[in-house]
C-alpha positions as CSV (number, residue, x, y, z in Angstrom):
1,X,74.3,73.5,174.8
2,X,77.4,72.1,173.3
3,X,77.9,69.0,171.4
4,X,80.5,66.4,170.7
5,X,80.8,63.6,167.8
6,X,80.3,60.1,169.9
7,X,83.4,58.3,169.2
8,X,84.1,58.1,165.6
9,X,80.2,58.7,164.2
10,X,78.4,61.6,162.7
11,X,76.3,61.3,166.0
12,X,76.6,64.7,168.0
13,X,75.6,64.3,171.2
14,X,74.7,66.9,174.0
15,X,77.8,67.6,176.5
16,X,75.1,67.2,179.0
17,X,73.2,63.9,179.0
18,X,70.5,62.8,180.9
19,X,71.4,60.1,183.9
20,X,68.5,58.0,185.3
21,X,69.4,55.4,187.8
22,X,67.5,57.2,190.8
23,X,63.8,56.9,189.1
24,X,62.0,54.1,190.5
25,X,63.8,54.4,193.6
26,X,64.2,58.3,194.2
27,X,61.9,59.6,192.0
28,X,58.5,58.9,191.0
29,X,57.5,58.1,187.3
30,X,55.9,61.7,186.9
31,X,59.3,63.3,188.4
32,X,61.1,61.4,185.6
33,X,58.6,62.5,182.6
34,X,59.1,66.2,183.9
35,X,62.7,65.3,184.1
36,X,63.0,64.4,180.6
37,X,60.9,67.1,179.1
38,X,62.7,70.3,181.0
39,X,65.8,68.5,179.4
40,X,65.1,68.4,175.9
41,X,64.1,72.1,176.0
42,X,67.6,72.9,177.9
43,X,69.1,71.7,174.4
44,X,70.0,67.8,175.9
45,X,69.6,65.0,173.6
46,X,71.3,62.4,175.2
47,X,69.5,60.2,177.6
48,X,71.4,57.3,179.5
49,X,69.7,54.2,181.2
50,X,70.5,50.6,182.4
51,X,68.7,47.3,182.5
52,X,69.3,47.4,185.9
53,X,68.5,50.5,187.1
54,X,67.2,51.9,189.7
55,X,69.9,52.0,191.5
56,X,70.3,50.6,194.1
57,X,68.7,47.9,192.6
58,X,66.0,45.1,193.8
59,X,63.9,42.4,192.1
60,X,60.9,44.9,192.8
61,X,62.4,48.1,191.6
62,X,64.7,46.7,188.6
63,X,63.3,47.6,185.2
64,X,61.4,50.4,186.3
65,X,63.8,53.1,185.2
66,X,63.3,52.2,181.5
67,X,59.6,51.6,182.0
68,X,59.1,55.3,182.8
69,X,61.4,56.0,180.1
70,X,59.0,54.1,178.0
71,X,56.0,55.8,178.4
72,X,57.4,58.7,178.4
73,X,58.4,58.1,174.5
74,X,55.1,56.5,173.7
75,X,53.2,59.8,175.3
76,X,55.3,62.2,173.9
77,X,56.1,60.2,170.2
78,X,59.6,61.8,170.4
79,X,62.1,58.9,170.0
80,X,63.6,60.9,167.0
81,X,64.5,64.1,168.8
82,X,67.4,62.2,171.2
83,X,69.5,59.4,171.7
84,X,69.2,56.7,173.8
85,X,71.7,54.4,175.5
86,X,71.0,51.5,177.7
87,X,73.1,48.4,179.3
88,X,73.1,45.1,179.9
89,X,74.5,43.8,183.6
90,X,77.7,41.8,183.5
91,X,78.4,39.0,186.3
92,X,76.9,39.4,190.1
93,X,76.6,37.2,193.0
94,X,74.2,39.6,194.7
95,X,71.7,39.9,191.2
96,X,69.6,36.8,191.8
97,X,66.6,37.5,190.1
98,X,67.3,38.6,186.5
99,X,69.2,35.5,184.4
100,X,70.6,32.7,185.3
101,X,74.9,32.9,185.2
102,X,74.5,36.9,183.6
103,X,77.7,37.1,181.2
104,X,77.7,38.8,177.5
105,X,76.8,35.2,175.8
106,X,74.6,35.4,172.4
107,X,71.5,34.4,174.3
108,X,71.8,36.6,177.2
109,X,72.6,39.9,174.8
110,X,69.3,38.9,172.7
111,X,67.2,38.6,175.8
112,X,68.4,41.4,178.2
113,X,68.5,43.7,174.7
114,X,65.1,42.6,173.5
115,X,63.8,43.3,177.1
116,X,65.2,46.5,177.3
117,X,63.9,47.6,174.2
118,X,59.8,46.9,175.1
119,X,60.4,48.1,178.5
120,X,61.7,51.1,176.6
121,X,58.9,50.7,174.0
122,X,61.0,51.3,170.8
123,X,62.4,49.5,168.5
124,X,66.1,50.6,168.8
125,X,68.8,51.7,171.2
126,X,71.4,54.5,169.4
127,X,74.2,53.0,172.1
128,X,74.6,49.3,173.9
129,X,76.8,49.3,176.2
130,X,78.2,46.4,178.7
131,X,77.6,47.6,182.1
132,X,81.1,46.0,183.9
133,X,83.5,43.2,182.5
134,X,83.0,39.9,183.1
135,X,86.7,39.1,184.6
136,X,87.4,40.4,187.6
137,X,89.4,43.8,187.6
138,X,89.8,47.0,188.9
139,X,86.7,48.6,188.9
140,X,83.3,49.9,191.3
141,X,85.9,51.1,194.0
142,X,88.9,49.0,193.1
143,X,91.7,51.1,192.1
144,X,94.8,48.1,192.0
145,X,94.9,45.3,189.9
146,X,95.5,42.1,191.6
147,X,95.8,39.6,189.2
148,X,94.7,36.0,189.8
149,X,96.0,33.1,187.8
150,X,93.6,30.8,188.5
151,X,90.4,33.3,187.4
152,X,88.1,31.2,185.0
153,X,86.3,33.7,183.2
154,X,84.5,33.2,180.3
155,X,84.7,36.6,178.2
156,X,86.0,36.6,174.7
157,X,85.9,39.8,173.2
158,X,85.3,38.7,169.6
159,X,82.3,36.5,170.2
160,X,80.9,39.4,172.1
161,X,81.4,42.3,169.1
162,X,79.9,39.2,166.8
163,X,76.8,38.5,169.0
164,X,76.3,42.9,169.4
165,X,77.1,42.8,165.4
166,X,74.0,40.4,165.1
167,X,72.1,43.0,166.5
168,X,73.6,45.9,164.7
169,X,72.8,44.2,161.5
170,X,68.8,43.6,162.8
171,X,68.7,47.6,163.3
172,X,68.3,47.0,167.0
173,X,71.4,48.7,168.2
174,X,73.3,51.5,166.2
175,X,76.3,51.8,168.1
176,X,78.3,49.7,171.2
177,X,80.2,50.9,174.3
178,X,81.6,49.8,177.4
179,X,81.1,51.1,181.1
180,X,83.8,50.3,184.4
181,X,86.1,49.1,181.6
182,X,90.5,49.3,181.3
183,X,92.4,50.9,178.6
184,X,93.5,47.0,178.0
185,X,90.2,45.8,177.1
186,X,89.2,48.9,175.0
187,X,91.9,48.4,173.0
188,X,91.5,44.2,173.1
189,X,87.9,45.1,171.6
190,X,89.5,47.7,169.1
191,X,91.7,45.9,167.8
192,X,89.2,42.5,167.2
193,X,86.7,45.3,165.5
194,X,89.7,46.9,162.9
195,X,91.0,43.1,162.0
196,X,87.4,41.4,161.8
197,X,85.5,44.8,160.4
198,X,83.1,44.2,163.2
199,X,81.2,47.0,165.3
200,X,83.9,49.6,166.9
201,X,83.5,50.8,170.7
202,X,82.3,54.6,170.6
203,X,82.5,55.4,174.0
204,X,83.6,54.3,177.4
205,X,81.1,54.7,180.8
206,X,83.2,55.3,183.8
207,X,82.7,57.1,186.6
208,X,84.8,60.3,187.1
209,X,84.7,63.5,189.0
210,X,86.9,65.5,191.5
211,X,87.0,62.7,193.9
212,X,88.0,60.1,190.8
213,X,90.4,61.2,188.2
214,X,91.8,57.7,187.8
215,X,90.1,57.7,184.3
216,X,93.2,60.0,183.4
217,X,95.8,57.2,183.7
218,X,95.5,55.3,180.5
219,X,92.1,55.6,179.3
220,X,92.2,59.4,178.7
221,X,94.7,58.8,175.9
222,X,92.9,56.7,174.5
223,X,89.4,58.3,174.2
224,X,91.7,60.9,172.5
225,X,93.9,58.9,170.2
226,X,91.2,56.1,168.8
227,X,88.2,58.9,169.3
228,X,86.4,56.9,172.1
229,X,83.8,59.3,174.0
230,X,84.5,59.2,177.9
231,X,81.0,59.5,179.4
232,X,81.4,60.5,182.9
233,X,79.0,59.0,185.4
234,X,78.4,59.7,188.8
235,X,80.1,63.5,188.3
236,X,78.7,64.8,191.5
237,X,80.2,61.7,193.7
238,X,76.5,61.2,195.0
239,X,75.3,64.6,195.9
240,X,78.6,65.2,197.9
241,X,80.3,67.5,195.2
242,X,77.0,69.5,196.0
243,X,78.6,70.7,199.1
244,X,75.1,70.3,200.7
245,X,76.7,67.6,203.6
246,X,79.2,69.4,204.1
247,X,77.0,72.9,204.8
248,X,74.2,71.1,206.8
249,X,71.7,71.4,203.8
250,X,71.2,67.9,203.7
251,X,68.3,65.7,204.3
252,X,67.6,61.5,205.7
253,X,66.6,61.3,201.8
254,X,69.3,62.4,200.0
255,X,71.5,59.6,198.3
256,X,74.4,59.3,201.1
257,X,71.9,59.1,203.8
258,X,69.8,56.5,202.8
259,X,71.9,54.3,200.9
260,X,74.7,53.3,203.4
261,X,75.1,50.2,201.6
262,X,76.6,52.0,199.2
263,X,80.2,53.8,200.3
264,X,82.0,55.1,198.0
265,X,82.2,58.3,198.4
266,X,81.5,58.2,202.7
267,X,85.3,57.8,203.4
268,X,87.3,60.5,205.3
269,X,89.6,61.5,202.6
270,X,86.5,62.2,200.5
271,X,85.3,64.3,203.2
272,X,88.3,66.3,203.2
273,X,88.7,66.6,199.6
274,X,85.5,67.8,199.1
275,X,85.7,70.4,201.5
276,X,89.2,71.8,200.3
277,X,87.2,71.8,196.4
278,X,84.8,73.9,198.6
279,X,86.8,76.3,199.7
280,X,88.1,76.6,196.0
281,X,84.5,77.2,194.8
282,X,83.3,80.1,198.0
283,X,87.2,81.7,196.3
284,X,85.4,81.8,193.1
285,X,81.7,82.8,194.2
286,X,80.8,79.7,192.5
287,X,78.8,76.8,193.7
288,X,80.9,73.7,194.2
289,X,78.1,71.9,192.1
290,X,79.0,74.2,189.4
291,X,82.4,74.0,189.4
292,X,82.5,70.4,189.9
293,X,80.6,69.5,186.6
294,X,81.9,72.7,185.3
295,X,85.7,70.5,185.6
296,X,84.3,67.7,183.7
297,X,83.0,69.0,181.0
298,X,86.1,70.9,180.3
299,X,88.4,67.6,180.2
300,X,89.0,67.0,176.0
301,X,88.9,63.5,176.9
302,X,84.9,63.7,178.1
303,X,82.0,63.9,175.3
304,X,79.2,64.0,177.5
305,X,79.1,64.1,181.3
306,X,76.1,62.2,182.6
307,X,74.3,64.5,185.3
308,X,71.5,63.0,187.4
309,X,69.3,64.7,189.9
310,X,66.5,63.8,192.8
311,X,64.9,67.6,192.6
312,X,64.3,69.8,189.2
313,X,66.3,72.4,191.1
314,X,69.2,70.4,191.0
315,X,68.5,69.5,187.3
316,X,68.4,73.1,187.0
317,X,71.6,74.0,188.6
318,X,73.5,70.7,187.0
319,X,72.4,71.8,183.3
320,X,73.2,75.9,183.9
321,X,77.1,74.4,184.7
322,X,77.4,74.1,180.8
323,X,77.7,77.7,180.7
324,X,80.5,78.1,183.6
325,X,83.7,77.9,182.3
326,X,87.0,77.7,184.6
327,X,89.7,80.0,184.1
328,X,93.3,78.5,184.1
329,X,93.9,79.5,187.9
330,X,90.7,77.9,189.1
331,X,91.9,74.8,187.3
332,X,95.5,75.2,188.7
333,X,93.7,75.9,192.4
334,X,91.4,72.1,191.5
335,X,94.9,70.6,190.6
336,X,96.4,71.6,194.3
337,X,93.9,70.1,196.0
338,X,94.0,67.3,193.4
339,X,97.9,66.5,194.4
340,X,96.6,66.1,197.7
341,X,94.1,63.8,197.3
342,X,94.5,62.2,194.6
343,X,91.9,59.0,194.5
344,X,89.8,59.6,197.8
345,X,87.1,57.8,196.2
346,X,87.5,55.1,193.4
């Protein structure tokens, strides 16, 4: 395994981490305990969660991610041996059931945090990170910004890194991020944390993969120049990157299939980009799963790549990728295709 610094700490986290938003939906609490065990002896140490998850989410299935996660640290008496990231959920008209008006306000980061942290059943979170902004911007699927004069919004960066601070200082959280953020707001937050001396932003959640590079404009130079960690979610576009809809090797139960509510990466250009990074992967004798991850975890703007899988095959297959490592004409084959398709799914 190979680890990165998270931001600008002394934490070294795994290149690899742990995603988790399919148990309690996809996978059963004993699939996520075996999970978790086969990926600490693979050498990971980084386990991401959310309030919210699973994914897609639901007043019956919400929580239930981090309740697994929960007794699977109080069984195994582990907490030590990894670190452990979790979110709270910004503004939604379609989350009914959780708070009332979700925002980052004081009260609503003590209660989703404090609520996090039993259903997780420790005492402390290594990362807290805000799951999407509070203004509306360009982000889940959005690539333009269409600003709107008249937005009311109620997010003020500095009473946000005060309120997390709070926290900080009760030993509940040890670091902050963001996730679906701009390179405008990471640096807003940056620069109220350097002129208050107030908790810094280590690292930035966004998604990015083949089908996404859009992390590249603007927020890649920063993760590099202020040492913020990109930590790339959804690196496998759903299971598409897997090349298994493409081949006929898919099933009513895989991710695509059964959540048709969720389209991002359905569209026809997707389709088409994914089998031209195919036929890249057969030129290599390489599966596309492989060299997919294989391309995120070679960006120097990544620090951990945030794999998920349904099956312990797949967890198998997504972890062994660490080893793979592209030569500079399979990266200049990746970038052909790239020019081609540039954004086919945001």
């Amino acid at each position: 395994m190979i680890y990165n610094s998270l931001g600008n700490t002394d934490l070294r986290v795994s290149q690899i981490c742990l995603g988790t938003m399919t148990w309690g939906r996809q996978n059963t609490e004993e699939d996520a305990h075996q999970q978790l065990d086969y990926a600490l002896t693979r050498g990971i140490n980084f386990i991401d969660t959310a309030e919210v998850y699973a994914v897609p989410t639901s007043a019956e299935t919400q929580g239930l991610t981090e309740q697994y996660i929960g007794t699977w640290i109080k069984a195994r008496k582990k907490r030590d041996d990894f670190f452990l990231a979790s979110k709270i959920v910004g503004p939604s008209s379609r989350i009914t059931w959780m708070r009332e008006n979700l925002n980052f306000s004081r009260e609503q980061i003590i209660e989703a945090l404090n609520n996090s942290l039993a259903r997780l059943q420790t005492d402390y979170l290594d990362l807290y990170q805000l799951h999407w902004p509070e203004r509306a911007t360009n982000f889940f699927g959005k690539l333009g910004y269409e600003h709107d004069a008249e937005e009311k919004w109620t997010e003020n960066f500095l009473d946000i890194l005060e309120s997390l601070n709070e926290q900080v200082n009760a030993g509940k959280i040890r670091y902050i991020g963001l996730s679906n953020e701009t390179a405008w707001a990471v640096m807003k937050y940056l620069h109220w944390s350097d002129t208050r001396g107030l908790p810094r932003i280590q690292s930035v959640q966004n998604p990015y993969n083949l089908l996404n590079r859009s992390y590249e404009v603007g927020l890649a130079e920063v993760s590099i120049r202020e040492k913020v960690s990109g930590l790339a979610y959804s690196p496998m576009a759903f299971g598409l990157l897997s090349g298994k809809y493409h081949l006929k090797q898919d099933t009513p139960n895989d991710r695509i299939n059964q959540f048709k509510d969720l389209p991002r990466y359905s569209g026809d250009q997707a389709w088409k980009a994914t089998q031209a990074y195919l036929d890249v992967a057969r030129k290599y004798g390489i599966s596309l799963a492989k060299l997919s991850l294989a391309f995120v975890n070679s960006r120097p703007f990544i620090d951990s790549n945030i794999i998920g899988a349904t099956t312990m095959s797949q967890l198998e297959e997504n972890i062994d990728s660490i080893e793979v490592h592209l030569s500079g004409e399979m990266i200049a084959d990746i970038n052909k295709v790239y020019e081609i398709y540039s954004h086919p799914a945001p």
